[in-house]
Residue frames relative to the residue before (quaternion, step in Angstrom):
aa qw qx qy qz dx dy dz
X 1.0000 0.0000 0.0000 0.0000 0.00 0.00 0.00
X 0.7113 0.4527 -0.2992 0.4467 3.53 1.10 -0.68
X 0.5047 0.5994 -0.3682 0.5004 3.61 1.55 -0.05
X 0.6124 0.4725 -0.2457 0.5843 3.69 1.11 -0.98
X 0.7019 0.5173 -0.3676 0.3235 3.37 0.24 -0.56
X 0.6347 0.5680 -0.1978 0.4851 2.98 1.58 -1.58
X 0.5131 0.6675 -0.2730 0.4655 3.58 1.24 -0.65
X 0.7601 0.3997 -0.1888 0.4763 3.45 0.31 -1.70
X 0.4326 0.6077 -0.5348 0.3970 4.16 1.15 -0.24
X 0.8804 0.4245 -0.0711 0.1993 2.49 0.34 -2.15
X 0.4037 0.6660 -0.3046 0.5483 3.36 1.78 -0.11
X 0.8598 0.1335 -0.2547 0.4220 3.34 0.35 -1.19
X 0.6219 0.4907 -0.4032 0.4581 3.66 1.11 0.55
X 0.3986 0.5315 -0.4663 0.5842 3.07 1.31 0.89
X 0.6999 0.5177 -0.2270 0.4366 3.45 0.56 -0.77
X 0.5407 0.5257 -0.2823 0.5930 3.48 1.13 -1.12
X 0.6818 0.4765 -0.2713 0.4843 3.68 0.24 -0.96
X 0.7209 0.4610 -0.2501 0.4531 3.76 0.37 -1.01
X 0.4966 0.7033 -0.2657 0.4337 3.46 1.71 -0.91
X 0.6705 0.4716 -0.2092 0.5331 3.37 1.11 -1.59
X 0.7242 0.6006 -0.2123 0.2640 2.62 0.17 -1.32
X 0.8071 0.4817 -0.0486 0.3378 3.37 1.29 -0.69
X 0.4069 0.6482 -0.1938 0.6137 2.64 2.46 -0.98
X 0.7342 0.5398 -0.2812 0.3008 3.26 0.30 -1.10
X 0.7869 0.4605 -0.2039 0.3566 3.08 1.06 -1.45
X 0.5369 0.6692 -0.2946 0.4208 2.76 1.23 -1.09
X 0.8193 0.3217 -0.2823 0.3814 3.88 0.88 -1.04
X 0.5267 0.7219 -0.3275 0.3070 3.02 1.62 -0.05
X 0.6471 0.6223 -0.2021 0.3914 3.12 1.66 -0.78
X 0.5448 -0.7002 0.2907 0.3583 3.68 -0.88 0.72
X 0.4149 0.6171 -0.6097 0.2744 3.18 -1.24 0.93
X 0.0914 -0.6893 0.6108 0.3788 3.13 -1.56 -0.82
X 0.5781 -0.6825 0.3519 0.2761 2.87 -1.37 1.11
X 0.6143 0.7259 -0.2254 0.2120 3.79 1.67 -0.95
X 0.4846 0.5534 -0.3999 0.5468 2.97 2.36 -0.31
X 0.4758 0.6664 -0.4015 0.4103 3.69 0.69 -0.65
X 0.8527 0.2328 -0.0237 0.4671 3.67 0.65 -1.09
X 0.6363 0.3483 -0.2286 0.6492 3.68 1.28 -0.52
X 0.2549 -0.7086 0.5921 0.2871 4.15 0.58 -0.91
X 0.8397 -0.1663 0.1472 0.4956 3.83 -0.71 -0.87
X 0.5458 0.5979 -0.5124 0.2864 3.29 1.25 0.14
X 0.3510 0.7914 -0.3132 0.3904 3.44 1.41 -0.38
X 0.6506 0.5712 -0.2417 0.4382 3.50 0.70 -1.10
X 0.7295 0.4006 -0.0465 0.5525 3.66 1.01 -2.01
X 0.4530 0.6697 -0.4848 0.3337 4.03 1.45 0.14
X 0.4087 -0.6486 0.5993 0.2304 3.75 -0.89 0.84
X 0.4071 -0.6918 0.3670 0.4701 4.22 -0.58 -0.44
X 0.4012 0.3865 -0.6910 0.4606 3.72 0.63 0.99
X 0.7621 0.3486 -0.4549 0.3013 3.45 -0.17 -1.04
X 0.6290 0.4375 -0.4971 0.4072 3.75 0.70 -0.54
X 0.6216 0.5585 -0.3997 0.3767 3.62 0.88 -0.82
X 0.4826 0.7015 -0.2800 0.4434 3.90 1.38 -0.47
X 0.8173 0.4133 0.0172 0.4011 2.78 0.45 -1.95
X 0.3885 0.5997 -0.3637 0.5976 3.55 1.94 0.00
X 0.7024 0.5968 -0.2302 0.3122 3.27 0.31 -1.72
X 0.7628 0.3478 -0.2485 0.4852 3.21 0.84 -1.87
X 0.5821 0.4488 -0.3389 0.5872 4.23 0.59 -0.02
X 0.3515 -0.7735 0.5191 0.0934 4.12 0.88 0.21
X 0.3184 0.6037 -0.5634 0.4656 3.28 1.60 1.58
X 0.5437 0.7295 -0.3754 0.1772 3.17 0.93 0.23
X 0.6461 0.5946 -0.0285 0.4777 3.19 1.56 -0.86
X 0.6579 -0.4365 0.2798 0.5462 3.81 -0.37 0.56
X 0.5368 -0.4076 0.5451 0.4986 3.76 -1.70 -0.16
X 0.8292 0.3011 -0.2507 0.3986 3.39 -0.19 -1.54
X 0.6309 0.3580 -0.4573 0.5145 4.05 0.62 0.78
X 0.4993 0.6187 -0.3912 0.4635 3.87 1.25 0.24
X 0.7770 0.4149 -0.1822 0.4370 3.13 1.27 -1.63
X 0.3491 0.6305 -0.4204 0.5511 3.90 1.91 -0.30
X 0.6857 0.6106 -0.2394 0.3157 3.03 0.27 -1.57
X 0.7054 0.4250 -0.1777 0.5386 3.89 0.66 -1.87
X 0.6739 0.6042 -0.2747 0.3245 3.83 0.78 -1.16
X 0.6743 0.5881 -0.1431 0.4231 2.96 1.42 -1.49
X 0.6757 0.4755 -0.1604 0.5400 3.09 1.73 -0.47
X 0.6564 0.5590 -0.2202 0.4563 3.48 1.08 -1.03
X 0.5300 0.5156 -0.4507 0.5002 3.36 1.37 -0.91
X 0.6567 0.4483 -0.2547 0.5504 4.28 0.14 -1.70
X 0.8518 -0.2555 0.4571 -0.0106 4.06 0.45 0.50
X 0.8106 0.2769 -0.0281 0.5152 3.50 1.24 -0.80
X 0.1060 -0.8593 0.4935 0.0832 3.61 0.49 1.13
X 0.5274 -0.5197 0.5152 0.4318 3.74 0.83 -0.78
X 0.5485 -0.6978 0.4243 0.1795 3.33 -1.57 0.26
X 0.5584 -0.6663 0.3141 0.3814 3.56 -0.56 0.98
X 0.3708 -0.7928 0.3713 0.3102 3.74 -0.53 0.21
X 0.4253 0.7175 -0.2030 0.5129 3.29 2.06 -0.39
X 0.8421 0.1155 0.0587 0.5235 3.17 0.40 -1.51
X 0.4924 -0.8098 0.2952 0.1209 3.30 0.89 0.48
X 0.6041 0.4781 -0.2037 0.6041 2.87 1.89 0.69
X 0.7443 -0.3841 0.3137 0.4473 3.70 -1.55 0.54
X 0.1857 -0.8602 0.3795 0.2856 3.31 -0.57 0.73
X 0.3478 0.6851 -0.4560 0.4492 3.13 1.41 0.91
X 0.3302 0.7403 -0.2720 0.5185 3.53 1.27 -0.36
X 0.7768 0.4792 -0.0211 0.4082 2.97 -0.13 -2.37
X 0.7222 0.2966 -0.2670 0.5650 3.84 0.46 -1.48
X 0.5792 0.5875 -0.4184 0.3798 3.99 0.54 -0.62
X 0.7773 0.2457 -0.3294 0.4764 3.79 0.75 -0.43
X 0.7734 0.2792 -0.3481 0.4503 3.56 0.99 0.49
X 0.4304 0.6925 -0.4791 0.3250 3.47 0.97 0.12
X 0.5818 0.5850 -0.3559 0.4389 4.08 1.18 -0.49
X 0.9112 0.0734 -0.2454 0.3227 3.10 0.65 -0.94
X 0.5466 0.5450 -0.5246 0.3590 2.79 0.64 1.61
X 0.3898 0.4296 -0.5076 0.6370 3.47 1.57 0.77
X 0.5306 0.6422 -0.3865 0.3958 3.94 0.83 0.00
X 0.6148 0.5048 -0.1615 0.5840 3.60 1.55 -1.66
X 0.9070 0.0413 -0.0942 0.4083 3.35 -0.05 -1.26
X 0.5634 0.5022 -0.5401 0.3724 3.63 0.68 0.73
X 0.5975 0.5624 -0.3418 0.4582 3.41 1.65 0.34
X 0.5332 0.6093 -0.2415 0.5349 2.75 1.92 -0.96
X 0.7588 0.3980 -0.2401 0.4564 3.53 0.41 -0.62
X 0.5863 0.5266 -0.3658 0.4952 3.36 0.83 -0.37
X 0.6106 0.4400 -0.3871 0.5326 4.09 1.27 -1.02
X 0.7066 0.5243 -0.3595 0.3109 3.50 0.30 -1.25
X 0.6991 0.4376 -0.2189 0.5214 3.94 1.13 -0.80
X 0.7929 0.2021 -0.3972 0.4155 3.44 0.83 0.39
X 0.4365 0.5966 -0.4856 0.4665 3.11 1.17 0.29
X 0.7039 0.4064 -0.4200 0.4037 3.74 0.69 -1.21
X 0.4178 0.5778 -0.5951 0.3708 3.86 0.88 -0.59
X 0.7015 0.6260 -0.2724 0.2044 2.95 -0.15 -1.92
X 0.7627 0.4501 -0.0215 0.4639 2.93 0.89 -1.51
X 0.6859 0.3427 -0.2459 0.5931 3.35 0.67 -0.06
X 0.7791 0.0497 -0.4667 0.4156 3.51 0.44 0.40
X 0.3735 0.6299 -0.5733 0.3675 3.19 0.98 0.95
X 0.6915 0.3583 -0.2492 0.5756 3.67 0.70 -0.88
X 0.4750 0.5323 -0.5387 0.4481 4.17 0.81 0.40
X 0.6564 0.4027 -0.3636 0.5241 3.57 0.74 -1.34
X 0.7556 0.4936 -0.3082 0.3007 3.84 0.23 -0.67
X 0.4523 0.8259 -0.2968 0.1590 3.47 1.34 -0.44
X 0.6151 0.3000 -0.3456 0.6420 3.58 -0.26 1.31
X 0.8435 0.3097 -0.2376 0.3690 3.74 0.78 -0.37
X 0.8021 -0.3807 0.0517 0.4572 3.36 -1.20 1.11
X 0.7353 0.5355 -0.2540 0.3287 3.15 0.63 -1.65
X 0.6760 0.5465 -0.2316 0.4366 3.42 1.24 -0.90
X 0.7859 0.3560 -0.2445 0.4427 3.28 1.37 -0.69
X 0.3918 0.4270 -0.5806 0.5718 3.58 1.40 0.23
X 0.6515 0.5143 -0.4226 0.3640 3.81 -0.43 -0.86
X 0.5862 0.6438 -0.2980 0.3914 3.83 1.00 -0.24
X 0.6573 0.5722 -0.0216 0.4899 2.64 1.09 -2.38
X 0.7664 0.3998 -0.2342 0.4450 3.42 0.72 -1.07
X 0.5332 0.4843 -0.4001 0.5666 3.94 1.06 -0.67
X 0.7292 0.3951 -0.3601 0.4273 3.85 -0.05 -0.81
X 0.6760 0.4561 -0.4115 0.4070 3.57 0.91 -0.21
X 0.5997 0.4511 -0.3140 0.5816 3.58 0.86 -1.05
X 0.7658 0.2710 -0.3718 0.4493 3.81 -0.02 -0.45
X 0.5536 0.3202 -0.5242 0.5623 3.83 0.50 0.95
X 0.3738 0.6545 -0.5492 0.3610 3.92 0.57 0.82
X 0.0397 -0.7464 0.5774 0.3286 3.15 -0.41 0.18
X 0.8780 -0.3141 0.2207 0.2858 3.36 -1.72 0.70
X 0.8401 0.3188 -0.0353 0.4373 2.99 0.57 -1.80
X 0.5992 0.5307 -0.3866 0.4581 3.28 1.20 -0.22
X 0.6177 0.5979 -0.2831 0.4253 3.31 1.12 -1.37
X 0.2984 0.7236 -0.3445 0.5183 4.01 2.04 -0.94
X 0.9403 0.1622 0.0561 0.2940 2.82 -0.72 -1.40
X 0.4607 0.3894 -0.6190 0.5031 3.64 1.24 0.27
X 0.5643 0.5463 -0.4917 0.3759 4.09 0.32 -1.12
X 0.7238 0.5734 -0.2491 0.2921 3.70 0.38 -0.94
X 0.5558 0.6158 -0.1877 0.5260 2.98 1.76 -0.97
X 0.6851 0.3754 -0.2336 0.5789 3.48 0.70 -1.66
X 0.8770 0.2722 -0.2575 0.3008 3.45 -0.30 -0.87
X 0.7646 0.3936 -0.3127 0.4033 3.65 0.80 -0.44
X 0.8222 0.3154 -0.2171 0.4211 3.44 1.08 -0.97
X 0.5575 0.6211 -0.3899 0.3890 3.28 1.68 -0.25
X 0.7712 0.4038 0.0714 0.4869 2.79 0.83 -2.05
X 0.0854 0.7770 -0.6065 -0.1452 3.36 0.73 -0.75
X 0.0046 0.7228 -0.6369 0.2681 3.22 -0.29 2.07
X 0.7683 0.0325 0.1258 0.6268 3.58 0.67 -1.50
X 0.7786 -0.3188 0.4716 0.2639 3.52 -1.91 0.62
X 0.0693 -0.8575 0.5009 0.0951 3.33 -1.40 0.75
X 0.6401 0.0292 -0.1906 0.7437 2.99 1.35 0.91
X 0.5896 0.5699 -0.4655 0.3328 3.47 -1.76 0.13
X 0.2469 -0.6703 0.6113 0.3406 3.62 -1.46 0.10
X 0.7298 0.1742 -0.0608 0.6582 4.04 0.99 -0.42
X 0.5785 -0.3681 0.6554 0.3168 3.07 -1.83 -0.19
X 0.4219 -0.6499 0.5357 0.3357 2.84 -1.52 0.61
X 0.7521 0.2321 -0.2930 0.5428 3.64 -1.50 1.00
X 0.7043 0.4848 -0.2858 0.4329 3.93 1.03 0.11
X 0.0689 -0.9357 0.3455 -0.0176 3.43 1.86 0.39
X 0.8101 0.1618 -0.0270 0.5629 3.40 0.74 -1.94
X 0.2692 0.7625 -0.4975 0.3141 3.43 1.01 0.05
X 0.0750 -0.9025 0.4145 0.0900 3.25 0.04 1.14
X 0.4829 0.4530 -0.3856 0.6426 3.86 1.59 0.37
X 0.6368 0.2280 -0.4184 0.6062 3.98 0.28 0.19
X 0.4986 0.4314 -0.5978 0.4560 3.98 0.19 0.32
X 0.6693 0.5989 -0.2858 0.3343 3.66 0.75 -1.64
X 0.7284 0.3053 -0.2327 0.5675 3.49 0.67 -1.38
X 0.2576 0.8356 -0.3420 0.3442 3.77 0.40 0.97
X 0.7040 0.2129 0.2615 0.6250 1.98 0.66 -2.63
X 0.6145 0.4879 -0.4965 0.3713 3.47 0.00 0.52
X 0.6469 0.4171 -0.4344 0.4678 3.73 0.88 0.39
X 0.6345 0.3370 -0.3464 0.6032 3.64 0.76 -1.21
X 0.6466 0.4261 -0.5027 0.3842 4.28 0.27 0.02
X 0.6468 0.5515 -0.3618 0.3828 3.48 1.02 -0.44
X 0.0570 0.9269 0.1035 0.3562 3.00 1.61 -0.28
X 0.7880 0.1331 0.2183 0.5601 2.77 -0.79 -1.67
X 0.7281 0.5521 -0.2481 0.3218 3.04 0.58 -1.62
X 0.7494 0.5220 -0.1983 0.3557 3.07 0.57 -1.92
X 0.6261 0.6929 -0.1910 0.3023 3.39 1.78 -1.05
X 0.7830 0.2742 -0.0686 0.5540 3.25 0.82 -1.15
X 0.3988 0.7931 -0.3795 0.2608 4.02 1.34 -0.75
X 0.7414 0.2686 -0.2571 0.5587 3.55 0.22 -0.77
X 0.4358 0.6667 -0.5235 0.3026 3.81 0.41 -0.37
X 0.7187 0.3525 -0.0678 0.5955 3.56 0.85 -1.98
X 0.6905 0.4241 -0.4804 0.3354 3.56 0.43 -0.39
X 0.6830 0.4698 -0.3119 0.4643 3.89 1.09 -0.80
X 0.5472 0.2407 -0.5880 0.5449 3.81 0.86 0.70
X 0.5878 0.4640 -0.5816 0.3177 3.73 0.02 -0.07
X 0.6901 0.4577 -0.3534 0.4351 3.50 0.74 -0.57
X 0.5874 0.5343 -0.3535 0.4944 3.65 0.79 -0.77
X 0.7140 0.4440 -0.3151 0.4402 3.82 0.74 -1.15
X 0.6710 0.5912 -0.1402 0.4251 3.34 1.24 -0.77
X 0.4084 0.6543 -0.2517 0.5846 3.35 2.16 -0.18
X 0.7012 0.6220 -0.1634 0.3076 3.14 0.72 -1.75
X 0.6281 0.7169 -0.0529 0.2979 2.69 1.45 -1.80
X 0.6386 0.6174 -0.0286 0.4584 3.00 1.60 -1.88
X 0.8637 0.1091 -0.2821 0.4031 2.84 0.53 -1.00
X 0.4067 0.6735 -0.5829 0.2032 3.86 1.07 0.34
X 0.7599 -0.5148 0.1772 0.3551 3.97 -1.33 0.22
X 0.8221 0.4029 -0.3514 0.1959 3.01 1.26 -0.42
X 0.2157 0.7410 -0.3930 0.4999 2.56 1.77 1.07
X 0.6562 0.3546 -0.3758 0.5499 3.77 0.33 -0.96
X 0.5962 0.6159 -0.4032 0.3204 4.07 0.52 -0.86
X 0.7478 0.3397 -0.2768 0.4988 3.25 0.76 -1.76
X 0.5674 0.3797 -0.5657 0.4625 4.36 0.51 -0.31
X 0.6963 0.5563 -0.3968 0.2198 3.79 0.04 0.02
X 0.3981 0.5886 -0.2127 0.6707 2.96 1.96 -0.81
X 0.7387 -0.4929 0.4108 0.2062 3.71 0.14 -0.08
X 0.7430 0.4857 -0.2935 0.3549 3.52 0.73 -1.25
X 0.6551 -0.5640 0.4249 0.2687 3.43 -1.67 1.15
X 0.5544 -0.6628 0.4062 0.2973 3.10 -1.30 1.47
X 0.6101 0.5412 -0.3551 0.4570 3.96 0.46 -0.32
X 0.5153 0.4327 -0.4048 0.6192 4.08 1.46 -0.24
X 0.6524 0.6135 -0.3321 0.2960 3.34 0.38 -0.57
X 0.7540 0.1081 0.0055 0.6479 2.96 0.58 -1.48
X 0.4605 0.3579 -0.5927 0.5556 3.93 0.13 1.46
X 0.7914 0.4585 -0.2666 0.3037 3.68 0.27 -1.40
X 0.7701 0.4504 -0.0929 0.4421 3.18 1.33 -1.82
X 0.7484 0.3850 -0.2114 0.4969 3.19 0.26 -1.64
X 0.7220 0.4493 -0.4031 0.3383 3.73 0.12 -1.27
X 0.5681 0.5395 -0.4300 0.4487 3.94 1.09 -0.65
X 0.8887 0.2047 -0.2718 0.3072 3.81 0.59 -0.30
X 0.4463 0.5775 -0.4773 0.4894 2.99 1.73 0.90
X 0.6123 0.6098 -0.3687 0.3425 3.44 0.80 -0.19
X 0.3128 0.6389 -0.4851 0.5086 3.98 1.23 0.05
X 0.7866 0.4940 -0.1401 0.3429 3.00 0.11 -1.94
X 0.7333 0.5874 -0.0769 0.3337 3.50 1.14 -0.95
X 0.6007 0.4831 -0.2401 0.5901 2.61 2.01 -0.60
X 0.4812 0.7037 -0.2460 0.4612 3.49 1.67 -0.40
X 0.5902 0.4308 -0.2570 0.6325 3.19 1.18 -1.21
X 0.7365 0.5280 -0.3099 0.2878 3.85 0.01 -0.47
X 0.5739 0.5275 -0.2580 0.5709 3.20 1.39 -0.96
X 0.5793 0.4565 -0.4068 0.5390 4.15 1.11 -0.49
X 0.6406 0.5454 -0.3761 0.3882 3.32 0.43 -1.06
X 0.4569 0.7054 -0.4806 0.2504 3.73 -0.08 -0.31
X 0.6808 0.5985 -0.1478 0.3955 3.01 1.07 -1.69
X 0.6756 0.5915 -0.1431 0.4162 2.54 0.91 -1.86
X 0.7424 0.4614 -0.2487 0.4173 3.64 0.38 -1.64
X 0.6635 0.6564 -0.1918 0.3035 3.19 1.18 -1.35
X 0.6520 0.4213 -0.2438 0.5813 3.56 1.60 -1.00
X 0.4444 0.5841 -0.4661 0.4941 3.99 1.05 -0.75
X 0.7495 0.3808 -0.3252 0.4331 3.44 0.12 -1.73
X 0.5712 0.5454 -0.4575 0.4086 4.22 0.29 -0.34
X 0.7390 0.4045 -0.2301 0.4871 3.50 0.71 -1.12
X 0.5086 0.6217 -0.3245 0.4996 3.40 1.07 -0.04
X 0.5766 0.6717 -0.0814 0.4579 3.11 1.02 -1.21
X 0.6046 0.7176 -0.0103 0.3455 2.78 0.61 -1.41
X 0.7630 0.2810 0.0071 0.5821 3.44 -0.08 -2.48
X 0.6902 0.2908 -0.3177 0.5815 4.28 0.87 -0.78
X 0.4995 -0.6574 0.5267 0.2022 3.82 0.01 0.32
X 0.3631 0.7869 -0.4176 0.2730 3.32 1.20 0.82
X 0.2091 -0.8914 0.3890 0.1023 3.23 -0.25 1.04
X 0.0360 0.6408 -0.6625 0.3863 2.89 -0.92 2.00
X 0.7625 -0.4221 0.2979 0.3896 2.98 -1.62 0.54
X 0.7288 0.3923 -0.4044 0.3891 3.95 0.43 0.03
X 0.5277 0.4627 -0.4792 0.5271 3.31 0.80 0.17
X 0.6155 0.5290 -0.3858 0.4388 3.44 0.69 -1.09
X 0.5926 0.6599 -0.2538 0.3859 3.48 1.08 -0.82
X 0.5543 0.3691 -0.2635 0.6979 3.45 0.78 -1.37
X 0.9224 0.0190 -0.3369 0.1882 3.22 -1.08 -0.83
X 0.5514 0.5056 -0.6000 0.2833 3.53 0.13 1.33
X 0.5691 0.6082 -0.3589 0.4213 3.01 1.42 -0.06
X 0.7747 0.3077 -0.2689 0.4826 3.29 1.18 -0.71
X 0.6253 0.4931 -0.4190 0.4363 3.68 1.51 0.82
X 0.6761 -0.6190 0.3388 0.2122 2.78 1.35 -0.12
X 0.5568 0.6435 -0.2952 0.4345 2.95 1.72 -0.22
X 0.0340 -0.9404 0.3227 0.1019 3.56 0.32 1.30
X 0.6326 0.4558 -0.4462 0.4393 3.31 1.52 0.41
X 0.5035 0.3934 -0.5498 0.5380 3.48 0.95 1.12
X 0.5859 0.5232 -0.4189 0.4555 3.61 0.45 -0.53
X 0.6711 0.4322 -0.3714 0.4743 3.96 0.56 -0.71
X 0.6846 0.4509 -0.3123 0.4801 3.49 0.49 -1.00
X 0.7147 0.4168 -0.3559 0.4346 4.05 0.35 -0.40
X 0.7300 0.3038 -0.2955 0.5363 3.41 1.37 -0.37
X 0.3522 0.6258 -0.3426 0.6058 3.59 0.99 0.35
X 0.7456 0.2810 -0.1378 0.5884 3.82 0.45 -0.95
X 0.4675 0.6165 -0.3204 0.5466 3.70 1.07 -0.60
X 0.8228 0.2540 -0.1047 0.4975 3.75 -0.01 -1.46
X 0.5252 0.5114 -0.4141 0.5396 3.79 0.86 -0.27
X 0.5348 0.5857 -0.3471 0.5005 3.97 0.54 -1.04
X 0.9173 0.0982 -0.0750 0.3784 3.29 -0.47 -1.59
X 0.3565 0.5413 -0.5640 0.5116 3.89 1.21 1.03
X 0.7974 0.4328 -0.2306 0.3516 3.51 0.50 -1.07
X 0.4075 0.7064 -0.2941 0.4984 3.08 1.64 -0.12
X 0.6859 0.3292 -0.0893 0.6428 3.26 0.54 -1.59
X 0.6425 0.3181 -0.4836 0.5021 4.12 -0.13 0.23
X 0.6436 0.5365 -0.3247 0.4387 3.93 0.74 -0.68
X 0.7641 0.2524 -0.3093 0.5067 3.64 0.56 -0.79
X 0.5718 0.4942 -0.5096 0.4113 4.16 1.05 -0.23
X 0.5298 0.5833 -0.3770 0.4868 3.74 1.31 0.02
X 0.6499 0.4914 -0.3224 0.4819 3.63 0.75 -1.16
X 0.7914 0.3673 -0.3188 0.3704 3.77 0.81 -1.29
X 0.5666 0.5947 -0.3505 0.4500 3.53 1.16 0.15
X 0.6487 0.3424 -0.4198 0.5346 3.42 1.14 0.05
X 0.8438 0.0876 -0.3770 0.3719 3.57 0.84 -0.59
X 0.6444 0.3405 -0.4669 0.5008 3.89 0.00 1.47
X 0.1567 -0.8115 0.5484 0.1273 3.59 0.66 0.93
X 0.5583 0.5784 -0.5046 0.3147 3.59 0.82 -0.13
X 0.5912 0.5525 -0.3003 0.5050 3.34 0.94 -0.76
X 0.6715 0.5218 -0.3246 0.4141 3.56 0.90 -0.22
X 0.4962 0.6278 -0.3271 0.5026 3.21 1.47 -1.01
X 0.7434 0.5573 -0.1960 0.3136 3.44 0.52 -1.52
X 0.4912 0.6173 -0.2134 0.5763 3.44 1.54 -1.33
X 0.7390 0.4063 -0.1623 0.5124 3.95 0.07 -1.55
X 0.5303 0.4759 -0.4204 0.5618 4.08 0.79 -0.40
């Protein structure tokens, strides 16, 4: 209980910190937010009415009595209203926050068993063709960048071929339509996938190298037992600590890929929402998407330092010391 506790501080003073940390920037940057919420009327504003129109949006008032001001709310629950959409911006993140735990909690789930897969497939294969085209090719695709890799798929398949959608999560009027959700997601998932896959699969293989050649490896091939027990039974049980270790980083990682993804197919999730409050200006949606952003990938990383403590209790021992 005193380990959890110590946890839950540091979580929510992480958060408190990320809080600042964001307000700030966010108002430091150029723009103005009043076009964001008024549009061109902003231009034709005299300075009472702009000096009003501050007031009613509480931009009127120092930063560090704005940010009293947002906290004092946020704590009771109340984040403010979007200036864009003219509405709670809870509201706002609630109809796009699914289908983007939809993208990249699928996405992450393909990309981590495929890299297993892949990495102790290409361990058992090492030195041979198959293992070394399977290199060559991961190190290319993972120097793709995202968006290019977007928009070559978009090219071939939507405008060439017209096989699959080029942006969007549905059709319009086809919402629950689960096969137009499917053909959706199979570019921005390919993606993701294709994007980050060999990264995690070439330390499983490398860690899975290691593995091989330590002794009780050279013991258990002497003893008789088939190289595929080995390296499923032995090695993969003590690469898998580590693996979960690598996952709990990844969050971040997948999580921004999946925004830029997001992005190039106009899929609407929390990274568009992202960009376009950041570039309107709209900072009580922009706090809450990054606020939900950093709250995600903390809990992430407290969930999987939990998972590797049950399955390598040494690492627990070590933690509790």
């Amino acid at each position: 209980m005193k380990i959890f506790f110590k946890k839950i501080m540091y979580y929510i003073v992480s958060i408190f910190i990320l809080s600042i940390a964001v307000f700030y920037i966010s108002r430091f940057a150029p723009g103005d937010p009043l076009i964001s919420y008024y549009g061109e009327r902003v231009e034709k504003m005299g300075p009472q009415e702009r000096e009003w129109a501050e007031k009613k949006l509480g931009l009127d008032a120092p930063l560090s009595m704005q940010y009293i001001r947002w906290l004092e709310k946020a704590v009771h629950g109340d984040f403010g209203i979007s200036y864009k959409y003219k509405r709670d911006v809870k509201e706002v993140v609630a109809g796009r926050i699914g289908n983007t735990l939809l993208l990249g909690g699928m996405g992450f789930l393909l990309i981590f068993a495929l890299a297993l897969a892949l990495g102790v497939w290409c361990a058992w294969q090492e030195g041979k063709p198959a293992d070394r085209i399977a290199c060559r090719l991961g190190v290319v695709t993972g120097c793709i960048p995202e968006f290019w890799l977007a928009l070559m798929l978009i090219l071939i398949f939507s405008v060439q071929l017209k096989w699959l959608p080029s942006g969007g999560a549905y059709t319009v009027w086809q919402e629950g339509g689960l096969a137009d959700r499917i053909r959706h997601l199979i570019l921005p998932l390919t993606v993701v996938t294709i994007s980050h896959v060999w990264y995690y699969a070439y330390m499983v293989r490398n860690r899975m190298l290691d593995e091989l050649g330590a002794d009780y490896v050279l013991m258990a091939r002497a003893k008789g037992l088939k190289e595929g027990r080995v390296l499923l039974k032995h090695c993969l049980r003590n690469v898998l600590p580590s693996y979960f270790s690598m996952m709990a980083i990844s969050v971040s990682h997948i999580l921004g890929g999946t925004y830029v993804v997001e992005m190039v197919f106009s899929y609407p999730g929390l990274g568009t929402l992202a960009y376009e409050s950041a570039r309107y200006k709209d900072y009580n949606l922009l706090m809450l998407v990054c606020m939900l952003s950093g709250m995600l990938v903390m809990a992430g990383n407290m969930a999987a330092q939990a998972v590797n403590g049950r399955v390598d209790p040494r690492m627990r021992g070590e933690r509790d010391a």
